[in-house]
KEKOLVO-390329 format. One record per atom (N, C-alpha, C): atom name; x, y, z; residue in three letters. Coordinates in steps of 0.05 Angstrom, whole numbers, plus 5000, padded with zeros to 4 digits. Example, Ala and Ser with C-alpha at 12.3 -4.5 7.8 and 13.67 -1.06 7.14 Angstrom:
2
atom atomo: N xx: 5264 yy: 4886 zz: 5156 residuo: ala
atom atomo: CA xx: 5246 yy: 4910 zz: 5156 residuo: ala
atom atomo: C xx: 5264 yy: 4934 zz: 5156 residuo: ala
atom atomo: N xx: 5257 yy: 4955 zz: 5142 residuo: ser
atom atomo: CA xx: 5273 yy: 4979 zz: 5143 residuo: ser
atom atomo: C xx: 5258 yy: 5001 zz: 5157 residuo: ser
END
This chain:
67
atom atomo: N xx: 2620 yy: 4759 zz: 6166 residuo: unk
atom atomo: CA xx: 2606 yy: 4757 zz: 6191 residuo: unk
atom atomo: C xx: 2613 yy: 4730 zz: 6205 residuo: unk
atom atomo: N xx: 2623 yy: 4734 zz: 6234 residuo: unk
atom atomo: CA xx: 2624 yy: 4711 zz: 6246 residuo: unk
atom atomo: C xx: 2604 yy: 4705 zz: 6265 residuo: unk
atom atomo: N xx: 2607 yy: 4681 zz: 6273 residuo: unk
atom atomo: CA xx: 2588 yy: 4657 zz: 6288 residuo: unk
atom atomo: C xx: 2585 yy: 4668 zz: 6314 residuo: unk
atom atomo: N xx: 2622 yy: 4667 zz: 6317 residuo: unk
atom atomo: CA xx: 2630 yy: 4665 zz: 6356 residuo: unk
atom atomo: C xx: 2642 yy: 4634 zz: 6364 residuo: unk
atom atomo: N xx: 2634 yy: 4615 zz: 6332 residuo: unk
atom atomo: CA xx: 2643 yy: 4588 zz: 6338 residuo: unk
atom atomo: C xx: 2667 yy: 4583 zz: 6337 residuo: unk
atom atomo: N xx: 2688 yy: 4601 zz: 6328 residuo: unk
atom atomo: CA xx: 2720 yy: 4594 zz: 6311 residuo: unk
atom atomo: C xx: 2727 yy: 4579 zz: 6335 residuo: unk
atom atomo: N xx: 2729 yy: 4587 zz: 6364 residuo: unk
atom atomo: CA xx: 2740 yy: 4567 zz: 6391 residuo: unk
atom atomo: C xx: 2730 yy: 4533 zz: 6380 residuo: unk
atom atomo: N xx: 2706 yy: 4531 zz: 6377 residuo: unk
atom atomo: CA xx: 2703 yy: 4504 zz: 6374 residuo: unk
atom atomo: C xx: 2713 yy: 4487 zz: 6347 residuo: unk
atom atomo: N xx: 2719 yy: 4504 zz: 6329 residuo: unk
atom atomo: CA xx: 2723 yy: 4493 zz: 6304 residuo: unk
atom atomo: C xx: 2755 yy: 4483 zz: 6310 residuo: unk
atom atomo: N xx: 2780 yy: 4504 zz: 6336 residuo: unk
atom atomo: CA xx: 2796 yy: 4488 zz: 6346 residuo: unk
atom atomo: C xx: 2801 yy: 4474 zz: 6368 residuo: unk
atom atomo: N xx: 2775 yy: 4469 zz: 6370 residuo: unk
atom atomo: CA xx: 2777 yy: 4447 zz: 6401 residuo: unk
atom atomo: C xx: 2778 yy: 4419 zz: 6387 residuo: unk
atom atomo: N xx: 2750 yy: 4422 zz: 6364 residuo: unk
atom atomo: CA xx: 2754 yy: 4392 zz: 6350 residuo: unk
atom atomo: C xx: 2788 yy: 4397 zz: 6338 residuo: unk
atom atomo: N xx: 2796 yy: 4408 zz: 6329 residuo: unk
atom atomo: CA xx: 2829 yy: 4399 zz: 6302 residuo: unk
atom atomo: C xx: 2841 yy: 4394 zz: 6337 residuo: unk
atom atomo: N xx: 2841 yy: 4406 zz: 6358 residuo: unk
atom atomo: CA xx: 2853 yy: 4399 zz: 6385 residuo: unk
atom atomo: C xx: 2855 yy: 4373 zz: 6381 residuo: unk
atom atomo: N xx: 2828 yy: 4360 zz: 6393 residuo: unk
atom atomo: CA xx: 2814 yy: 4329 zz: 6396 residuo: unk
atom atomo: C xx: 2828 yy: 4314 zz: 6384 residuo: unk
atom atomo: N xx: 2824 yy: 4315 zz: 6352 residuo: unk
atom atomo: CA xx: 2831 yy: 4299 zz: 6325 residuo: unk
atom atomo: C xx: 2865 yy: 4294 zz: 6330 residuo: unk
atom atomo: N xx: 2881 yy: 4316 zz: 6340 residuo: unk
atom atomo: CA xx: 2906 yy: 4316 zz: 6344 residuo: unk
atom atomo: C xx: 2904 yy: 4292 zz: 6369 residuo: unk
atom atomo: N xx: 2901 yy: 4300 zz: 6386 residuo: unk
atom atomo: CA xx: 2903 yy: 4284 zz: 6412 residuo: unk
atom atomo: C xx: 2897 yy: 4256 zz: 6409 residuo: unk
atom atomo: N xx: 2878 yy: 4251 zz: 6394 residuo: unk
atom atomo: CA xx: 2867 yy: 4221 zz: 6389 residuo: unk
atom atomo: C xx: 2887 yy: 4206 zz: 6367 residuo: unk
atom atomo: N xx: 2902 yy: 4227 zz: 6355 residuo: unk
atom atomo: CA xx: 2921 yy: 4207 zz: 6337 residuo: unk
atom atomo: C xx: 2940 yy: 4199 zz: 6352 residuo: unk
atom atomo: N xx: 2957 yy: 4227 zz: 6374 residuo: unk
atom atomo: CA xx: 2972 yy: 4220 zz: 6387 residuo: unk
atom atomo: C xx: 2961 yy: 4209 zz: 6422 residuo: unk
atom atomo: N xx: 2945 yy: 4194 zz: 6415 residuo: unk
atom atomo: CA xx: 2944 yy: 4182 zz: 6450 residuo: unk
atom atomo: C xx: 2955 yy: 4151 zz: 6452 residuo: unk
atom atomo: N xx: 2984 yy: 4160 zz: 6449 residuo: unk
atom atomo: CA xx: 2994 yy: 4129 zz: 6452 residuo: unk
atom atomo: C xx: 3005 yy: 4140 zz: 6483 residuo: unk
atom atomo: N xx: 2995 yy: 4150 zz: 6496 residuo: unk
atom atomo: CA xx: 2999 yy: 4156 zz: 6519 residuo: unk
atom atomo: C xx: 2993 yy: 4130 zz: 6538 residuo: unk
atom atomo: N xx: 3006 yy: 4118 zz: 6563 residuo: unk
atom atomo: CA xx: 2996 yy: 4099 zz: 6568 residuo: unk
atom atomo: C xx: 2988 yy: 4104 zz: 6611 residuo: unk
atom atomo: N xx: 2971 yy: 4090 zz: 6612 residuo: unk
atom atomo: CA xx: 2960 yy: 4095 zz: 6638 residuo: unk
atom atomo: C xx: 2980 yy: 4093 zz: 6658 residuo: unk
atom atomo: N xx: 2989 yy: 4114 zz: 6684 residuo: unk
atom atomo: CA xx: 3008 yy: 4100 zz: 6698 residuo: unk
atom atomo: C xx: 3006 yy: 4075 zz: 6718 residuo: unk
atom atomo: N xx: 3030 yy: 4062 zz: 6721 residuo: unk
atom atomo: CA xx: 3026 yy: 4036 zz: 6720 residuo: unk
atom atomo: C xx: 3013 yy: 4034 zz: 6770 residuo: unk
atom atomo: N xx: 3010 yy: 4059 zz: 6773 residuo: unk
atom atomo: CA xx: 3000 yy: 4063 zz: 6797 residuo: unk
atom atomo: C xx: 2972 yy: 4058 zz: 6799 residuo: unk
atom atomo: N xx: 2960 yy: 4067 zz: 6775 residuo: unk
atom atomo: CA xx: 2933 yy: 4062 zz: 6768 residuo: unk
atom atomo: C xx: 2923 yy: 4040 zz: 6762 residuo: unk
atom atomo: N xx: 2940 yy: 4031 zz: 6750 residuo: unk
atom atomo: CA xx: 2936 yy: 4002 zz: 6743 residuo: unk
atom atomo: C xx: 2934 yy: 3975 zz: 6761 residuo: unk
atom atomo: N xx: 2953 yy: 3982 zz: 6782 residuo: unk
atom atomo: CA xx: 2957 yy: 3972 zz: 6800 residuo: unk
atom atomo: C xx: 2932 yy: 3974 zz: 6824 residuo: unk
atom atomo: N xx: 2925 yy: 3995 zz: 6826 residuo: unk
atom atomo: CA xx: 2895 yy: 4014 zz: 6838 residuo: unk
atom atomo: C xx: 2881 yy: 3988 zz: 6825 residuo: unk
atom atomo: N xx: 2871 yy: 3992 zz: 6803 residuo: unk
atom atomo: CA xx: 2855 yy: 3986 zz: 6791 residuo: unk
atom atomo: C xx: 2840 yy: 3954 zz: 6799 residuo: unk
atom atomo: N xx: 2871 yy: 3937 zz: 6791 residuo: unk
atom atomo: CA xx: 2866 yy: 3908 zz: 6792 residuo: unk
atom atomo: C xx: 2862 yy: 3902 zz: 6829 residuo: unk
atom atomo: N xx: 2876 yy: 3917 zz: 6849 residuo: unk
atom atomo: CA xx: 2876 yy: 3914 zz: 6873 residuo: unk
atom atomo: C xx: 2850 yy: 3918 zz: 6869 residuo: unk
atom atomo: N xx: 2831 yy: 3940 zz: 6872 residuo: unk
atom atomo: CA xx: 2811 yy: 3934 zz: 6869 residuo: unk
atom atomo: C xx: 2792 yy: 3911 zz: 6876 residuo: unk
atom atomo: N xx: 2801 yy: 3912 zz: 6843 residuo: unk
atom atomo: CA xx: 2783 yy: 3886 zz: 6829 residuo: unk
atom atomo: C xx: 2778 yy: 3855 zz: 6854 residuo: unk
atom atomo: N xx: 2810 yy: 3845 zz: 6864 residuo: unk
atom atomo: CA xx: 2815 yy: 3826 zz: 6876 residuo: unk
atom atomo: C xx: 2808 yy: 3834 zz: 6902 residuo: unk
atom atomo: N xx: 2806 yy: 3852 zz: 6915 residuo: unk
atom atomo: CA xx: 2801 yy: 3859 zz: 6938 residuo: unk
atom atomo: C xx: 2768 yy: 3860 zz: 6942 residuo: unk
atom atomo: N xx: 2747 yy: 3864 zz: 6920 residuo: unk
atom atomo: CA xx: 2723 yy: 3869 zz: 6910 residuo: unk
atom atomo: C xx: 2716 yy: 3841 zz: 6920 residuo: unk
atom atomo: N xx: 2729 yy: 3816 zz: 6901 residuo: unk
atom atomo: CA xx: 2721 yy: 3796 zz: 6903 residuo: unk
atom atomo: C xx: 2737 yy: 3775 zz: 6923 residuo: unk
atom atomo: N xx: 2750 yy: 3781 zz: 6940 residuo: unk
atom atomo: CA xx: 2753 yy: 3777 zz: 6973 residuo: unk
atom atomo: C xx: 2736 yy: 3780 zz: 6984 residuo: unk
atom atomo: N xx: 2724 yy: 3811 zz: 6989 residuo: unk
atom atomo: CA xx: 2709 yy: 3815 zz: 7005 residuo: unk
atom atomo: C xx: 2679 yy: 3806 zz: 6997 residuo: unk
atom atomo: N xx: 2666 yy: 3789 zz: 6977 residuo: unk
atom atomo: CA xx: 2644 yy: 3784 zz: 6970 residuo: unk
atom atomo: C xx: 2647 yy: 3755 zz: 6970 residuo: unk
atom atomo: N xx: 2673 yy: 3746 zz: 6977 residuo: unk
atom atomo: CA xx: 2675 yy: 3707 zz: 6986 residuo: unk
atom atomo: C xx: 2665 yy: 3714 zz: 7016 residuo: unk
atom atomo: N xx: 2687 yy: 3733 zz: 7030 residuo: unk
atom atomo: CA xx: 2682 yy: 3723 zz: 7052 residuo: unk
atom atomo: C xx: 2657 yy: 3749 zz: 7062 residuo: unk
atom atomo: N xx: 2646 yy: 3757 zz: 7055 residuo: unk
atom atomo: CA xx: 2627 yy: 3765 zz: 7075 residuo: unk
atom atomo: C xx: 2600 yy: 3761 zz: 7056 residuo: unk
atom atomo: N xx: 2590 yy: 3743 zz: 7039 residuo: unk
atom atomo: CA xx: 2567 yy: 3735 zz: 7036 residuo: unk
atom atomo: C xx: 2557 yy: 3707 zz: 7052 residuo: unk
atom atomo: N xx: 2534 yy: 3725 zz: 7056 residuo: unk
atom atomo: CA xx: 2520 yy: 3700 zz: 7068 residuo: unk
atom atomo: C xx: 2512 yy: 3674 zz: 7058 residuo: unk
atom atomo: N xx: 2509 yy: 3672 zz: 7033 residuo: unk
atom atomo: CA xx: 2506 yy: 3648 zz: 7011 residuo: unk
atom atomo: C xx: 2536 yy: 3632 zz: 7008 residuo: unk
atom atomo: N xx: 2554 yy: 3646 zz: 7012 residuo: unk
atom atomo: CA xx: 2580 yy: 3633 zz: 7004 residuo: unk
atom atomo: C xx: 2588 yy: 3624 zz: 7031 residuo: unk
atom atomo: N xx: 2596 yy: 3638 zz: 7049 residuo: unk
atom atomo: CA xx: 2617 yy: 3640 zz: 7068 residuo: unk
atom atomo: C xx: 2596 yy: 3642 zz: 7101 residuo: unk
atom atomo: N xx: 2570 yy: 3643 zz: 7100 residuo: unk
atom atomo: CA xx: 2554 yy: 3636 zz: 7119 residuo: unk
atom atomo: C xx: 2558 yy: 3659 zz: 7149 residuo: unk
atom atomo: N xx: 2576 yy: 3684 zz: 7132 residuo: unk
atom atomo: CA xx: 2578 yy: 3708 zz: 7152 residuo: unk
atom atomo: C xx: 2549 yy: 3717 zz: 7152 residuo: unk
atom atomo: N xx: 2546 yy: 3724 zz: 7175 residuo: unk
atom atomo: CA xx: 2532 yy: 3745 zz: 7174 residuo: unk
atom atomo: C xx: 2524 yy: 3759 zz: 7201 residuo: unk
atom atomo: N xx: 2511 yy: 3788 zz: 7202 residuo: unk
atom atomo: CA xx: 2522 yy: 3804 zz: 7227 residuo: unk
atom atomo: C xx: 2509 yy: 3799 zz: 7249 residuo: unk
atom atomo: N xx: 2490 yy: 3784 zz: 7251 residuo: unk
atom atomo: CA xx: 2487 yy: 3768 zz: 7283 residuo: unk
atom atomo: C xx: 2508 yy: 3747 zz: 7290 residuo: unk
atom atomo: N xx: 2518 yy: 3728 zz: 7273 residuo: unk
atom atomo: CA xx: 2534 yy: 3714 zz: 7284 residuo: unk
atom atomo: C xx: 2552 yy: 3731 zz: 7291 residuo: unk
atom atomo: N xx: 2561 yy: 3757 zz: 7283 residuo: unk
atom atomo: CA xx: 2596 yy: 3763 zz: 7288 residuo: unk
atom atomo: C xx: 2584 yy: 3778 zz: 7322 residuo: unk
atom atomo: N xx: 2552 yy: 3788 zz: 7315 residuo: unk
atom atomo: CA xx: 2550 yy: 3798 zz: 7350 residuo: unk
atom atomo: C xx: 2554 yy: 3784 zz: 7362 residuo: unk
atom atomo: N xx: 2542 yy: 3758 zz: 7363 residuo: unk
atom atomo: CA xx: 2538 yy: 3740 zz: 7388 residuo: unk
atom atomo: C xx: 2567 yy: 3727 zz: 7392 residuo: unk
atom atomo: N xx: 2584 yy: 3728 zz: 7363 residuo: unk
atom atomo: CA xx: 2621 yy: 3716 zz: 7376 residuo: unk
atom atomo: C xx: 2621 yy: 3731 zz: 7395 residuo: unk
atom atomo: N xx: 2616 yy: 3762 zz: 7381 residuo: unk
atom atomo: CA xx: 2631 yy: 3791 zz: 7402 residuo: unk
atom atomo: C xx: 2623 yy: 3791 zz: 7433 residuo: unk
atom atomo: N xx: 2592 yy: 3779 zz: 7431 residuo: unk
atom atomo: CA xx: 2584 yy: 3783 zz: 7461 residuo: unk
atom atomo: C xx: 2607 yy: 3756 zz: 7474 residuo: unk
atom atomo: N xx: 2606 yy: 3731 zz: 7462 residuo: unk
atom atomo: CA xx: 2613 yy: 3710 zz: 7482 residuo: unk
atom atomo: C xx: 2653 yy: 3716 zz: 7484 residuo: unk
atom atomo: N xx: 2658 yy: 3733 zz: 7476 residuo: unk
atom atomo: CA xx: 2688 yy: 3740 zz: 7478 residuo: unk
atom atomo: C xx: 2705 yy: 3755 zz: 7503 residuo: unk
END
């Protein structure tokens, strides 16, 4: 008599396979994604905090109006 489980009994030996062989490595597009990011994250939180960098969105109206 069966379960109906046998699919899962090879999804794990699947897994187990995959995890030995994941010397697979991230492409280096992603990576690149990734850290841009990162540096672009912390650009935009120098210059547009108000504690750091003293932006903030009344001053940029009132440049906009006197322009």
């Amino acid at each position: 008599m069966t379960t109906g489980h046998e699919e899962l009994d090879e999804l794990k030996e699947f897994l187990v396979e995959e995890s030995i062989d994941a010397k697979r490595k991230i492409p280096v597009v992603w990576v690149i994604l990734f850290w841009g990011l990162i540096l672009w994250g912390i650009y935009y939180f120098i210059a547009y905090s108000p504690s750091i960098s003293g932006w903030t969105q009344q001053k940029a109206y009132e440049e906009s109006l006197t322009k």
